[in-house]
C-alpha positions in Angstrom: 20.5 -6.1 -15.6 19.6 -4.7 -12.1 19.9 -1.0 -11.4 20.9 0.3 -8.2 18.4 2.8 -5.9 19.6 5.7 -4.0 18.9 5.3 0.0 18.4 8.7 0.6 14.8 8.5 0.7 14.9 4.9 2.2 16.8 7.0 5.3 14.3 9.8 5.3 11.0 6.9 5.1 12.5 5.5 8.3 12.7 8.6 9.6 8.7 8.8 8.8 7.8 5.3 10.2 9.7 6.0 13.5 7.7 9.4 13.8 4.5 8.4 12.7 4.6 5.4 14.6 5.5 7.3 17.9 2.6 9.6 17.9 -0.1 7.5 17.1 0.7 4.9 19.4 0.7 7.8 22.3 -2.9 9.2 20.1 -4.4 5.5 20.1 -4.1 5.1 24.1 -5.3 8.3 24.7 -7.9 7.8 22.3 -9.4 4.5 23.4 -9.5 5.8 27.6 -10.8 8.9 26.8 -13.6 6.3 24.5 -13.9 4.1 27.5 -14.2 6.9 30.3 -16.9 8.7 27.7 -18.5 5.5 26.8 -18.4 6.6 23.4 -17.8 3.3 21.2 -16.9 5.3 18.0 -13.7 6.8 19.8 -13.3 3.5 20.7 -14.1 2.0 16.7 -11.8 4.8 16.1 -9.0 3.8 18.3 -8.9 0.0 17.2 -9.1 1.1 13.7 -5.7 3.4 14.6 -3.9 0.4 15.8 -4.4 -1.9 13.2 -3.2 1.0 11.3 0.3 1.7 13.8 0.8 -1.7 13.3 -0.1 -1.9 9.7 3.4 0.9 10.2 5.6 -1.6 12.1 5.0 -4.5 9.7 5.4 -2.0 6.9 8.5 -0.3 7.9 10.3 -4.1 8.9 9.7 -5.2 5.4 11.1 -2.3 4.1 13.9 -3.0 6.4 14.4 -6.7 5.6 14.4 -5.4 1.5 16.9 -3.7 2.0 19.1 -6.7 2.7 21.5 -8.1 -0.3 20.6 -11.2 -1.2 21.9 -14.4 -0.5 22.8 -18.3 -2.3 19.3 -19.4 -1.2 17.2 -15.9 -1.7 18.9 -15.1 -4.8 16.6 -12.0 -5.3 17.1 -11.3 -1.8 14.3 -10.1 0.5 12.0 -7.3 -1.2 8.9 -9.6 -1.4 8.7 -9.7 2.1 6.7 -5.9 1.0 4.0 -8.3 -0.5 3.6 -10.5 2.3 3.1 -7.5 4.3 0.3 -6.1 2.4 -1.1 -9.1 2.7 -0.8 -9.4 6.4 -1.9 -5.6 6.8 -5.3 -6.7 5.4 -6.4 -9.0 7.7 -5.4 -6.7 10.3 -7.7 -4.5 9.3 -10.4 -6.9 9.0 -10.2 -8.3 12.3 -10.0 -4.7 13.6 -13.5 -4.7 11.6 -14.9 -7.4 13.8 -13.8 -5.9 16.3 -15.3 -2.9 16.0 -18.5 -4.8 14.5 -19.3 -6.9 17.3 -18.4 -4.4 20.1 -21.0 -1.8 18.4 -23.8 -4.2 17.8 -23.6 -4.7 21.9 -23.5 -1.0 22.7 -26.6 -0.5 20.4 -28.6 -3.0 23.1 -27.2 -1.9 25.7 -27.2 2.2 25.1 -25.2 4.5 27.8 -24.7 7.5 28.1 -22.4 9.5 26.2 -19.9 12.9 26.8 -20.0 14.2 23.9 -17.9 16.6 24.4 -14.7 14.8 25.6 -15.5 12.9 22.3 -15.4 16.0 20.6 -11.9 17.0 21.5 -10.6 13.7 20.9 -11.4 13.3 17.6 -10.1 16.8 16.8 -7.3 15.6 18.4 -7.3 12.4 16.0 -8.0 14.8 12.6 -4.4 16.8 13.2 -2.5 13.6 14.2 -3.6 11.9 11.5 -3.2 14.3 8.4 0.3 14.7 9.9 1.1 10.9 9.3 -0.6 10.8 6.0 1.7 14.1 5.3 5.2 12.0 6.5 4.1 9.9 3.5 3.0 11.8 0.9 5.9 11.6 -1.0 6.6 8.0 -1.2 2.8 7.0 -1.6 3.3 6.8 -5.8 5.9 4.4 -5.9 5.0 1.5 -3.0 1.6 0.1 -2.4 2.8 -0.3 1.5 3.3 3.8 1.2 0.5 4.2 -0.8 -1.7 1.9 1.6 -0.3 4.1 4.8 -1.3 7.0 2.7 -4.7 6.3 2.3 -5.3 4.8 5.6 -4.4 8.7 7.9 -6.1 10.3 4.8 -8.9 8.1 6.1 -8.9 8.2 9.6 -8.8 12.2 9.5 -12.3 12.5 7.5 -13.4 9.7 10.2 -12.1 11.6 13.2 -14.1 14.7 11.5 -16.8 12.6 10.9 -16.8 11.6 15.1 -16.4 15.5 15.8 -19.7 15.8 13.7 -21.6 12.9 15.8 -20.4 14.9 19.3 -21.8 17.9 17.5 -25.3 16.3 16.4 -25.2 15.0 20.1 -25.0 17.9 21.9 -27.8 19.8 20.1 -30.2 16.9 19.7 -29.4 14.6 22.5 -29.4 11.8 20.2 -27.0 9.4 21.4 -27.5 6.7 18.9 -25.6 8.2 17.4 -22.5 7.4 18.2 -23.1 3.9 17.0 -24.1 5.3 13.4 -20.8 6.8 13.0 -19.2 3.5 14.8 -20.7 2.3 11.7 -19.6 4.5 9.3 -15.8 4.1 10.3 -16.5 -0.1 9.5 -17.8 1.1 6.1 -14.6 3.2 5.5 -12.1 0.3 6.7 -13.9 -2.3 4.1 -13.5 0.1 1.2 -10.3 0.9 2.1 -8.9 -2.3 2.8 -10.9 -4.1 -0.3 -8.6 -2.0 -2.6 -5.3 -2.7 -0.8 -6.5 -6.4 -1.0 -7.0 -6.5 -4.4 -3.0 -4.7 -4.9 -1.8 -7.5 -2.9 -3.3 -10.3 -4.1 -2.7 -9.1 -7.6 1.3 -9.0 -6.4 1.5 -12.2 -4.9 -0.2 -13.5 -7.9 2.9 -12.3 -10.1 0.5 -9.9 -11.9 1.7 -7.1 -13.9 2.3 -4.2 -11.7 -0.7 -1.3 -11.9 1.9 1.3 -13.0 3.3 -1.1 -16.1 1.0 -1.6 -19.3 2.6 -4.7 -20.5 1.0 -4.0 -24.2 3.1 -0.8 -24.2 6.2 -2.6 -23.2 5.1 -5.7 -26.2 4.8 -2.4 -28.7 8.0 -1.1 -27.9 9.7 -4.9 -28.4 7.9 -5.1 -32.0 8.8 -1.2 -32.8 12.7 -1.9 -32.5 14.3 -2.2 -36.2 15.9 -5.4 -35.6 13.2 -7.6 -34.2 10.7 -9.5 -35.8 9.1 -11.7 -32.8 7.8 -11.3 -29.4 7.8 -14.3 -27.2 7.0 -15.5 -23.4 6.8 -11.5 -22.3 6.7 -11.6 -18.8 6.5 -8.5 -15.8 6.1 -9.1 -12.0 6.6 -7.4 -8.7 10.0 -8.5 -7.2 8.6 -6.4 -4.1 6.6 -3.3 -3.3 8.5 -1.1 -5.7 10.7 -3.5 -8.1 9.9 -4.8 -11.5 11.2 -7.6 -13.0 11.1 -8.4 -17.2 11.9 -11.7 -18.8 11.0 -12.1 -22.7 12.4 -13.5 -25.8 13.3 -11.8 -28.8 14.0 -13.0 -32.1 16.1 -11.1 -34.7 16.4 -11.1 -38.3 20.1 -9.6 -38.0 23.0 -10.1 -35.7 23.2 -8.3 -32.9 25.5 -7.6 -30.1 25.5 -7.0 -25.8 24.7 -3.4 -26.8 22.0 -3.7 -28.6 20.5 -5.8 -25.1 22.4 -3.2 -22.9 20.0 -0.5 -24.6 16.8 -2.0 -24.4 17.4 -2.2 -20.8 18.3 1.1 -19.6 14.7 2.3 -21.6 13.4 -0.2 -19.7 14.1 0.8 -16.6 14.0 5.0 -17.9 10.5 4.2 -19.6 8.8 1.7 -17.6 10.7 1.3 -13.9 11.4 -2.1 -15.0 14.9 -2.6 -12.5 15.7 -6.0 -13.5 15.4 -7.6 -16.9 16.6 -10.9 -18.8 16.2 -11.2 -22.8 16.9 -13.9 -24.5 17.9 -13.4 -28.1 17.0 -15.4 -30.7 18.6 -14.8 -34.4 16.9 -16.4 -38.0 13.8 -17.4 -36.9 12.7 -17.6 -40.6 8.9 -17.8 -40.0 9.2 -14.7 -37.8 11.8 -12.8 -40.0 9.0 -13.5 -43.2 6.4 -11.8 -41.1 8.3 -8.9 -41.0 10.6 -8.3 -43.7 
């Protein structure tokens, strides 16, 4: 049984992509002339690190698109893992971006230039309220979808690094110190690894067919053994249909007849209790080695 989801928030997510996406691709090629024209290669780190993230947006908000579509005789459960493959592929974004950012501030540190630190300054303040606004558009959806959750984290991210930039232009001006700017260069690599290593972990985990972080499948196996009329637990098995969609198959076997109701029941707590949208059980009735161990 498959239960349907309201779009209402599907319209008002593309409503955030198509925002979000807007301003920080106008932000990003500000960002990375006013890096260039400053010399300042953690405006720069800090621009590539923005788009991988605008595009981590686009690939997110197409798969959201394309799992919207009904499915069809050959993609029976239609398009929604597309939302995996899209984690995945907004992963290595972000660790090429890291290379990126790596290599170009290995160079600037043996070949040091001057820096302004104060167009560098205004930038990244800049970056902080652009930022927090996109993580903001996405707030509410960030519980439910690790490509949310993942866009979530990423602003969240790139605000405390576009502070952290505002407090290199500060140390500069006062000390002079324009190493600097490559230590916080630095610092921005160390915050895309940690974030990324957790989203690659998620999505790994979900093209695996792992049980989904929110779903304790024990809970789900104690529920099965707590119902009155069955007596065994067999092949219990949860997965990611997508992003956001559970699926449940399992077998059940009963000591006493029972009817489509008694299926139809299990499912809607299912879905109530566990977001499990799609489930198949299989009923099996006088298993007589299960039915002794529990009767």
């Amino acid at each position: 049984m498959e239960y349907e989801h309201s779009h209402n928030h599907d319209i008002k997510l593309g409503t955030a992509f198509k925002i979000g996406i807007s301003i920080n691709i106008i932000f990003v090629v500000a960002e990375a002339l006013s890096g260039v024209f400053s010399n300042s290669m953690s405006l720069v780190a800090d621009a590539g690190h923005n788009l991988s993230d605008v595009l981590a947006l686009v690939f997110s908000w197409i798969a959201v698109i394309l799992s919207q579509r009904k499915p069809t005789l050959k993609f029976t459960y239609g398009f929604r893992r597309s939302t995996i493959l899209v984690a995945l592929l907004n992963t290595i974004v972000l660790l090429v971006a890291v290379g990126i950012i790596l290599y170009e501030t290995i160079q600037r540190l043996r070949n040091p230039v001057e820096i302004n630190a104060g167009s560098v300054m205004i930038v990244a303040t800049i970056g902080i309220a652009v930022n927090a606004f996109t993580a903001w558009l996405f707030m509410k959806g960030k519980k439910d979808d690790i490509n949310i959750r993942s866009a979530f984290i990423h602003f969240v991210a790139d605000a405390l690094v576009s502070f952290g930039v505002v407090v290199g232009g500060i140390i500069m001006i006062f000390t002079g110190i324009h190493w600097i700017d490559s230590f916080v260069s630095f610092a921005i690599i160390a915050v895309i690894l940690y974030s990324s290593y957790n989203l690659l972990i998620d999505s790994v985990n979900l093209a695996l067919d792992a049980v989904p972080e929110n779903i304790k499948i024990e809970h789900v196996h104690e529920y099965f053994k707590s119902l009155p009329e069955v007596a065994g637990v067999h092949d219990l098995h949860i997965w990611s249909l997508g992003t956001t969609d559970a699926a449940l198959t399992v077998h059940l076997t009963t000591c006493v007849p029972t009817n489509v109701n008694f299926i139809g029941s299990i499912q809607r707590h299912l879905h109530e209790q566990f977001k499990i949208e799609h489930s198949t059980i299989q009923v099996e009735y006088g298993n007589m080695e299960d039915c002794g161990n529990k009767f």
